[in-house]
SERO-4910 file (N, C-alpha, C, O; in steps of 0.05 Angstrom, whole numbers):
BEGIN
 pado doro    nc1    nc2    nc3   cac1   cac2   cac3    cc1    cc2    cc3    oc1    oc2    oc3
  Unk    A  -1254    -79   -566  -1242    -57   -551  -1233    -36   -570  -1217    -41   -589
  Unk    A  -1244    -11   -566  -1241     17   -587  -1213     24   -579  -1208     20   -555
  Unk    A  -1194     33   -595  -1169     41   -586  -1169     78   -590  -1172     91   -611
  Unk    A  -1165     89   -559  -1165    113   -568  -1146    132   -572  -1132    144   -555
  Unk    A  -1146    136   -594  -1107    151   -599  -1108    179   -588  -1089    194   -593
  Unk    A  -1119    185   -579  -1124    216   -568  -1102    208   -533  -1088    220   -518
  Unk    A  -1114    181   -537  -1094    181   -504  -1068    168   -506  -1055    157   -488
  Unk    A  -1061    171   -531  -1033    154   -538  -1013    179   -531  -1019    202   -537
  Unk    A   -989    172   -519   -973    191   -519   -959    206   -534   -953    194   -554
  Unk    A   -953    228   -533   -935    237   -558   -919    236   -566   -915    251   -585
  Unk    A   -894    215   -554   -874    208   -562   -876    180   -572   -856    167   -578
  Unk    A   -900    170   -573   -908    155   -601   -917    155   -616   -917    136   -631
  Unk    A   -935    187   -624   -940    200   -653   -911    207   -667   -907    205   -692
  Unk    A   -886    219   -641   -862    221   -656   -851    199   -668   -842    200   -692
  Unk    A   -848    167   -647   -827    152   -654   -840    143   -681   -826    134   -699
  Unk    A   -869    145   -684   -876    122   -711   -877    150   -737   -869    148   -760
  Unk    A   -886    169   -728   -867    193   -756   -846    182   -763   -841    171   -785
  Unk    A   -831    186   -739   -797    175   -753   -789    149   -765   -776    145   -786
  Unk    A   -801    132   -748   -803    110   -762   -809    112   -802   -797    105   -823
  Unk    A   -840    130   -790   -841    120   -829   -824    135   -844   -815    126   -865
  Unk    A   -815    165   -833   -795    180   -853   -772    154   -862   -771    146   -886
  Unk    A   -754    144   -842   -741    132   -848   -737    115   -859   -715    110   -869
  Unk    A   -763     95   -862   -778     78   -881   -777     85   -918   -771     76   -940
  Unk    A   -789    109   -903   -790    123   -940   -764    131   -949   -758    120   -970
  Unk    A   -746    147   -938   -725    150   -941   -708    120   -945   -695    120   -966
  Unk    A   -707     96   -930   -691     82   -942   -706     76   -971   -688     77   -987
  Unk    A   -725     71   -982   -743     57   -996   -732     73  -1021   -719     62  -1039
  Unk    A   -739    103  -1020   -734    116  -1045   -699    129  -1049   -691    130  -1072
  Unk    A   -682    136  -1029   -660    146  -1023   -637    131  -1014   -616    128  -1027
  Unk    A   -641    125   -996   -622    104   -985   -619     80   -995   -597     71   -999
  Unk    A   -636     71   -998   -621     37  -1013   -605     45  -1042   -587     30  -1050
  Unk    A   -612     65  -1054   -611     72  -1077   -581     87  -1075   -568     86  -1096
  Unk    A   -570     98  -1056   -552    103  -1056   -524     87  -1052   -501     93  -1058
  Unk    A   -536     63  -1041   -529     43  -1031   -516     31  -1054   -493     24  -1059
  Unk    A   -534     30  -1064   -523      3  -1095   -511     20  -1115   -500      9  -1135
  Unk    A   -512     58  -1110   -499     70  -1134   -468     73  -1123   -448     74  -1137
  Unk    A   -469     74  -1102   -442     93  -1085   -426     82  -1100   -421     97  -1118
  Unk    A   -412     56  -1101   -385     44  -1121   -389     54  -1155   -374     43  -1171
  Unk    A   -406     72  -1163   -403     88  -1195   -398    102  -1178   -375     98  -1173
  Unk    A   -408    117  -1164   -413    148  -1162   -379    149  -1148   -361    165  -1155
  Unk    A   -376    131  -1133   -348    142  -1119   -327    137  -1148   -311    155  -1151
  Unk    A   -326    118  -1165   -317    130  -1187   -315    154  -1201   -298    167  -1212
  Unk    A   -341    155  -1196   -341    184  -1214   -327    204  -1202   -312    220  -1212
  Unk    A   -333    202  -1180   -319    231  -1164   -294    231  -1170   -289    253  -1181
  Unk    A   -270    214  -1167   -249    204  -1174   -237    208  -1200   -215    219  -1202
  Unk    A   -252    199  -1220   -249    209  -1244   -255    240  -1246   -242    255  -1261
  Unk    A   -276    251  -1228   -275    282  -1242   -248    297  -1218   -242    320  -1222
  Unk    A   -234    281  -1196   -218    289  -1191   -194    290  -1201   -181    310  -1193
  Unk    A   -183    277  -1214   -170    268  -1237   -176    293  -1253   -162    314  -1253
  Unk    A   -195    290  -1265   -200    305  -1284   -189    333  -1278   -169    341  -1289
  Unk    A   -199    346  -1264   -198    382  -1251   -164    377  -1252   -153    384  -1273
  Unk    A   -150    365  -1232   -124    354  -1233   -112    351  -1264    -95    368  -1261
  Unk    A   -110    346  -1280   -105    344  -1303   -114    366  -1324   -104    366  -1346
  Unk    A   -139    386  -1316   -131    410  -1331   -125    431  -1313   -121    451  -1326
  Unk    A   -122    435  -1277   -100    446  -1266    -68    445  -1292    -55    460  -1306
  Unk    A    -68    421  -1286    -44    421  -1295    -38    430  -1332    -26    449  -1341
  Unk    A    -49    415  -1340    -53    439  -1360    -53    462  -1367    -44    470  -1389
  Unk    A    -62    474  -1351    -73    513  -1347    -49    524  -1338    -43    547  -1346
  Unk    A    -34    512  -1322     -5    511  -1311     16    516  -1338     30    535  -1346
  Unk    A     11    488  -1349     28    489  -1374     25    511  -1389     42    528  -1395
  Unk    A      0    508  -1397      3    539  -1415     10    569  -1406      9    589  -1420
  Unk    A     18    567  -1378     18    596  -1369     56    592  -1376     68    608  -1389
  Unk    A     69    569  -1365     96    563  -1374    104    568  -1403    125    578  -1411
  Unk    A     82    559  -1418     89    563  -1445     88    597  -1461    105    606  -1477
  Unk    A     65    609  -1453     61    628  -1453     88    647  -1443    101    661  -1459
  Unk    A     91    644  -1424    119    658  -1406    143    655  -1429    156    673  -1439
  Unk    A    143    628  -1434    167    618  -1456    164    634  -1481    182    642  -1495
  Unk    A    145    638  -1484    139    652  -1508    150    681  -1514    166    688  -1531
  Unk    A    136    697  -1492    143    724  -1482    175    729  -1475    184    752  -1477
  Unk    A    195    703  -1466    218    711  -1460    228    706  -1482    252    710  -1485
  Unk    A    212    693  -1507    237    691  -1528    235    713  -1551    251    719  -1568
  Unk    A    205    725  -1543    196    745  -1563    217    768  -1558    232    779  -1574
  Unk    A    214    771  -1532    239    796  -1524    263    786  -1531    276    796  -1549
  Unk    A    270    765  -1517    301    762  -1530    305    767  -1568    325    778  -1579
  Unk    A    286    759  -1578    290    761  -1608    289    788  -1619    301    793  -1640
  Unk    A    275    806  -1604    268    840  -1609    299    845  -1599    313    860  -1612
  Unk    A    308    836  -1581    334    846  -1569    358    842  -1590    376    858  -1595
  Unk    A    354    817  -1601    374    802  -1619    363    822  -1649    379    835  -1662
  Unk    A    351    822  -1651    340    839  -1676    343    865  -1680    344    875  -1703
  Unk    A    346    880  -1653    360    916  -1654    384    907  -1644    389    925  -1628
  Unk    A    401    893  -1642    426    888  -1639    441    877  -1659    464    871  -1652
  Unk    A    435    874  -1683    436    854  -1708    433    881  -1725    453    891  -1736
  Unk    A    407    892  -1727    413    922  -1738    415    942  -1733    395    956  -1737
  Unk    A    443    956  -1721    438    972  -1725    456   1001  -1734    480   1001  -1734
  Unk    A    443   1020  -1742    441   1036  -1769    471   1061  -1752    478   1059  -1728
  Unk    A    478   1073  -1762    501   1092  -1768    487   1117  -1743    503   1131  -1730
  Unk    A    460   1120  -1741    443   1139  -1725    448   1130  -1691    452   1143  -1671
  Unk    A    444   1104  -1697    438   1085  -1670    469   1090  -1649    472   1097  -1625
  Unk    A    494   1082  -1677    526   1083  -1673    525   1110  -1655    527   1110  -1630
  Unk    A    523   1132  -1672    529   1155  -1669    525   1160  -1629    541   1164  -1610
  Unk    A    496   1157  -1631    483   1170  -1615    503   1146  -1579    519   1156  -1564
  Unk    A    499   1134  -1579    505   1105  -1566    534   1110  -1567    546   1097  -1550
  Unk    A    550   1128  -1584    587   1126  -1574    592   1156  -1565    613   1162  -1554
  Unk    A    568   1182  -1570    573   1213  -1560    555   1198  -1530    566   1207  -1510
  Unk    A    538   1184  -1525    535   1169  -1490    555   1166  -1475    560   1176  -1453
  Unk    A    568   1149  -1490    583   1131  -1472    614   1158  -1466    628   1156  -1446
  Unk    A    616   1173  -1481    636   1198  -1478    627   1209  -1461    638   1214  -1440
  Unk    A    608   1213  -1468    592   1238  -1448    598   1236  -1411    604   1252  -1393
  Unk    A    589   1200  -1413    585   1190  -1385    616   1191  -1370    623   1191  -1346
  Unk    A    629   1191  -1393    665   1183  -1377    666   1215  -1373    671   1219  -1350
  Unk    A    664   1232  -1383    661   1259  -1383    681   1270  -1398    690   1292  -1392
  Unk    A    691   1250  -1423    714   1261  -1439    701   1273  -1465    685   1262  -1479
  Unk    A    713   1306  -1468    702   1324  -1491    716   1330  -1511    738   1339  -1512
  Unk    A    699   1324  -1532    714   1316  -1567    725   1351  -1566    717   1373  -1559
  Unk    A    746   1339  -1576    757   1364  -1588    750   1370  -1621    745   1392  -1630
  Unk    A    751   1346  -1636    733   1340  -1667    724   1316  -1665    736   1300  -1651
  Unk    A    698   1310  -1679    682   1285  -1685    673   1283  -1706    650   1288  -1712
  Unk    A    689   1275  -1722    685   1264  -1755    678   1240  -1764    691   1219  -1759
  Unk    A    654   1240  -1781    639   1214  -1791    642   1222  -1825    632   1241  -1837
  Unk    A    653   1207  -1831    655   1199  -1865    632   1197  -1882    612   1189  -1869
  Unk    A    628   1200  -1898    602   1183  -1919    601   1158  -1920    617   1145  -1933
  Unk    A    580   1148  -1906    578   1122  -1915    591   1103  -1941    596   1115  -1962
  Unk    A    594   1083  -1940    604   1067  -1966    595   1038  -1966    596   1024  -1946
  Unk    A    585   1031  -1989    575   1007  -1984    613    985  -1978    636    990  -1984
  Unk    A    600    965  -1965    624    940  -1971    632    930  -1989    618    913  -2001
  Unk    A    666    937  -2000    679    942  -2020    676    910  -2031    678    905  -2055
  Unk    A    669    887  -2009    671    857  -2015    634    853  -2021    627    830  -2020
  Unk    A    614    872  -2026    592    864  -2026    582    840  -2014    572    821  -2026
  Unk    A    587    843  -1986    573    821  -1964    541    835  -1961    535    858  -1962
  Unk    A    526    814  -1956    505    827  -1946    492    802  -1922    497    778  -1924
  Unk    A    478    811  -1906    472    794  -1892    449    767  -1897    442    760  -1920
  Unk    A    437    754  -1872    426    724  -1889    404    735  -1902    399    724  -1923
  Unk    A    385    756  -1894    364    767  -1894    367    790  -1917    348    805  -1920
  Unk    A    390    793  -1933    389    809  -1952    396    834  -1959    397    845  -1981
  Unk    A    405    845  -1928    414    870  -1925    443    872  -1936    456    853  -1943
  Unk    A    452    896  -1938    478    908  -1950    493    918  -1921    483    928  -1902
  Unk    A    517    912  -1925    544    917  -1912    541    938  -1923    530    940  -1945
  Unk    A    553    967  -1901    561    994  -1903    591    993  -1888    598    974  -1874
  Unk    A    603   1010  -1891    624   1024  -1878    614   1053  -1868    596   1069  -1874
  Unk    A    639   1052  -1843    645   1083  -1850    660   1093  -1821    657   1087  -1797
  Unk    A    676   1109  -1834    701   1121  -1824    701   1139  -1795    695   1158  -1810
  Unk    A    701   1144  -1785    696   1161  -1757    722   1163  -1744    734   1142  -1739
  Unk    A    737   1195  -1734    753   1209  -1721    745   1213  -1700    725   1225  -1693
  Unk    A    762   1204  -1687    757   1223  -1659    779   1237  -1640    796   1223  -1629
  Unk    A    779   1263  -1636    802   1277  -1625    786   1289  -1595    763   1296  -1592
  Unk    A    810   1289  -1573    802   1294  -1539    828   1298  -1529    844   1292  -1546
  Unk    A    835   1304  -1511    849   1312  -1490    841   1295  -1464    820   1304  -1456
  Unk    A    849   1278  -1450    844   1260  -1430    872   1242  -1417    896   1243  -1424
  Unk    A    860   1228  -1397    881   1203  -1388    881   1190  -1404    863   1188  -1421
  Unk    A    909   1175  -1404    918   1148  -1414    890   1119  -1396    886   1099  -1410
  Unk    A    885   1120  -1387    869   1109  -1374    840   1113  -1382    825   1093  -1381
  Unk    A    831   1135  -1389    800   1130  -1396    809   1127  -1433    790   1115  -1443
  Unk    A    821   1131  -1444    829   1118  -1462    827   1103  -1470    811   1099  -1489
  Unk    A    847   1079  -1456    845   1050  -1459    807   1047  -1451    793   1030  -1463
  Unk    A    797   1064  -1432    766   1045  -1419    748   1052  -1454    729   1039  -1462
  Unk    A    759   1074  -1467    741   1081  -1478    742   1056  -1508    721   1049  -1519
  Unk    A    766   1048  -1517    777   1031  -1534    764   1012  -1522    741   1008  -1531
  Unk    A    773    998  -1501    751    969  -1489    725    968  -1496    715    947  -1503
  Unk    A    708    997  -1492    684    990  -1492    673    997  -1521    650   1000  -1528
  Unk    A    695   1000  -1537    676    998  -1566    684    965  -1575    671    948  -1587
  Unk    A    706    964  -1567    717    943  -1583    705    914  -1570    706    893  -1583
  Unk    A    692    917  -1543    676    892  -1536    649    899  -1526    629    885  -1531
  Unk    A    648    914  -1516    617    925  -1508    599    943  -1515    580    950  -1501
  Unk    A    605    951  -1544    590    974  -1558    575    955  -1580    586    936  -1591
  Unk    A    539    965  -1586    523    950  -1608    535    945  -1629    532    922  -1638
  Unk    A    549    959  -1641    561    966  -1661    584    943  -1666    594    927  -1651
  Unk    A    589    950  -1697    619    926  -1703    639    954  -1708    635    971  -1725
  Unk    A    658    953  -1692    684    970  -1707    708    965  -1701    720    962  -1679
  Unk    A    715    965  -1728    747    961  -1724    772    992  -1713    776   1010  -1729
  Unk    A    779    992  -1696    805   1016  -1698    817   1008  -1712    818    984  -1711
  Unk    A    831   1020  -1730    850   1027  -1749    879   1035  -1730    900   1022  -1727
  Unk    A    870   1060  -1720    892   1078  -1703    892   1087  -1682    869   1092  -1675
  Unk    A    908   1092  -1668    903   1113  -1635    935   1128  -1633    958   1119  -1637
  Unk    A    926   1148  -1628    953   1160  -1623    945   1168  -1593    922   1169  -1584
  Unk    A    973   1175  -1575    971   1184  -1549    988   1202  -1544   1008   1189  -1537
  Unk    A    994   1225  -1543   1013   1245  -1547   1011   1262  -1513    991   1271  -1503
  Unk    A   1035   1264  -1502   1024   1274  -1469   1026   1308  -1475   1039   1321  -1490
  Unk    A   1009   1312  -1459   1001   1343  -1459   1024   1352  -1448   1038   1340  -1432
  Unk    A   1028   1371  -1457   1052   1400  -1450   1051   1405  -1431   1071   1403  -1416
  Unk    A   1017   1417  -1421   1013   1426  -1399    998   1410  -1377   1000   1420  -1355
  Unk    A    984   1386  -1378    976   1370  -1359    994   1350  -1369    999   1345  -1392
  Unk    A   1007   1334  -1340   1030   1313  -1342   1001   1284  -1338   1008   1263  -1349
  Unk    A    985   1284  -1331    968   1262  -1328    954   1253  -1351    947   1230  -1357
  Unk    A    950   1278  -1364    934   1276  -1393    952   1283  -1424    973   1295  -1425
  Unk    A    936   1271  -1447    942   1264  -1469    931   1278  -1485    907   1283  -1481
  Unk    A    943   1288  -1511    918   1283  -1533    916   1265  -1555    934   1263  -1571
  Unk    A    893   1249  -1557    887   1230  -1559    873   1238  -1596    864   1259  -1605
  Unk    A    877   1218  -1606    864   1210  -1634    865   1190  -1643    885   1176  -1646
  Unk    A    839   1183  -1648    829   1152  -1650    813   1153  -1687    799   1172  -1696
  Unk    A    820   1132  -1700    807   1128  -1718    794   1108  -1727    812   1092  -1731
  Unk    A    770   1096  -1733    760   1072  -1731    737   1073  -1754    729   1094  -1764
  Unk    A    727   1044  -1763    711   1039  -1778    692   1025  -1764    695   1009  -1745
  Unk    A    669   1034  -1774    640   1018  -1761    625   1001  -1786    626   1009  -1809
  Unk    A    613    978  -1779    609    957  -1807    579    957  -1791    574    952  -1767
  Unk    A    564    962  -1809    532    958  -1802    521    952  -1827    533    954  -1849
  Unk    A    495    943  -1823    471    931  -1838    461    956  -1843    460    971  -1824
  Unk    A    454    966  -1868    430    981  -1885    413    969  -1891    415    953  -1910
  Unk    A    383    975  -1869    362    963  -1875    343    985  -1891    319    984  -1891
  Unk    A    355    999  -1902    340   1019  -1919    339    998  -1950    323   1001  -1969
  Unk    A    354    984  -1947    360    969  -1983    359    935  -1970    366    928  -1948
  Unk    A    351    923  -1986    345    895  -1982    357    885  -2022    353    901  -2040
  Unk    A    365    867  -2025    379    854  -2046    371    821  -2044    367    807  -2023
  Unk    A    371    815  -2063    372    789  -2073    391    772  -2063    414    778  -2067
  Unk    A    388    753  -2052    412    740  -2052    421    713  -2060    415    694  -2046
  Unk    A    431    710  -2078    456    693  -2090    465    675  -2080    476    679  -2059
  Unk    A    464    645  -2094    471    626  -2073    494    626  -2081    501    603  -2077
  Unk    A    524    646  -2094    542    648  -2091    550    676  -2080    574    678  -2077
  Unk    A    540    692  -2075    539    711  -2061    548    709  -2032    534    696  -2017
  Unk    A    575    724  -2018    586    726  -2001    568    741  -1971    561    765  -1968
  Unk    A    565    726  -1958    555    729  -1934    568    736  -1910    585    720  -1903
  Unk    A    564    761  -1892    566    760  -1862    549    765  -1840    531    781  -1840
  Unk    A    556    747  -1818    537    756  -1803    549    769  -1769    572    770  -1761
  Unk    A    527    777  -1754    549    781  -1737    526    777  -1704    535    778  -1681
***
């Protein structure tokens, strides 16, 4: 008996296609995946892990980086605050007048002088002095604000010496005022040796 496939239906040229795809497919693919899956699902695992562990990493260094940057500034900050020069004084105490809106009547700065105790700082610098007047007409009240803010909130190191407060003749609210004070700064124009008996300040 001749078998004639011309009269076989076509959804048994499909089912036995599929059949063999699937055949071949398990043969070369599927079994094969079969017996790898427990590495391979390792592996995935491990490279999850992995990505996870230089996430975290990449993290760290952006923290560290940051750390870096806030201490660089703070040290630039600590470093123009550590020196600075008789120019810096000047300019930074005719501000802070300016802003209260009290107007020198005289503003006298001395010649510099080195420090009569030759201190110099850890880094080698020389102690300066120097003398500064200041004469105004004002309140008893911006007075005192103006004394506060050298004596705790100005870059500068200075000592007052003096203040006089004398009340005006003609305004009963206001004074005339004269203040005398010394400012102690670092001259970073000169750098010196320093001495391991050599007297040190720092500030």
């Amino acid at each position: 008996m001749d078998l004639d496939l011309s009269k076989m239906p076509k959804f048994v040229y499909i089912f036995v296609v599929t059949l063999v795809v699937a055949i071949l497919y398990w043969i070369f693919i599927g079994r094969s995946l079969i017996e790898n899956a427990p590495t391979m699902i390792q592996e995935h695992q491990d490279n999850v892990a992995l990505i996870v562990k230089y996430d975290n990493a990449m993290n760290q260094e952006k923290v560290i980086e940051a750390e870096i940057e806030k201490n660089t500034q703070e040290y630039d900050k600590r470093q123009a605050e550590m020196f600075i020069d008789l120019k810096t004084c000047s300019k930074e105490l005719e501000q802070e007048l300016k802003s209260r809106n009290i107007k020198l009547k005289t503003y006298s700065i001395a010649e510099p002088e080195e420090d009569t105790m030759g201190r110099v700082s850890s880094g080698g610098y020389k102690v300066y002095t120097v003398n500064i007047a200041l004469a105004f007409t004002d309140t008893y009240e911006k007075t005192l604000d103006i004394l506060k803010y050298v004596e705790t909130q100005s870059k500068g190191c200075y000592n007052v010496n003096s203040v006089n407060f004398a009340p005006s003749q003609t305004d009963k609210n206001k004074g005339d005022v004269n203040i005398a004070m010394t400012l102690y700064y670092y001259d970073t124009s000169s750098v010196v040796e320093i001495a391991t008996e050599a007297p040190t300040t720092g500030k």
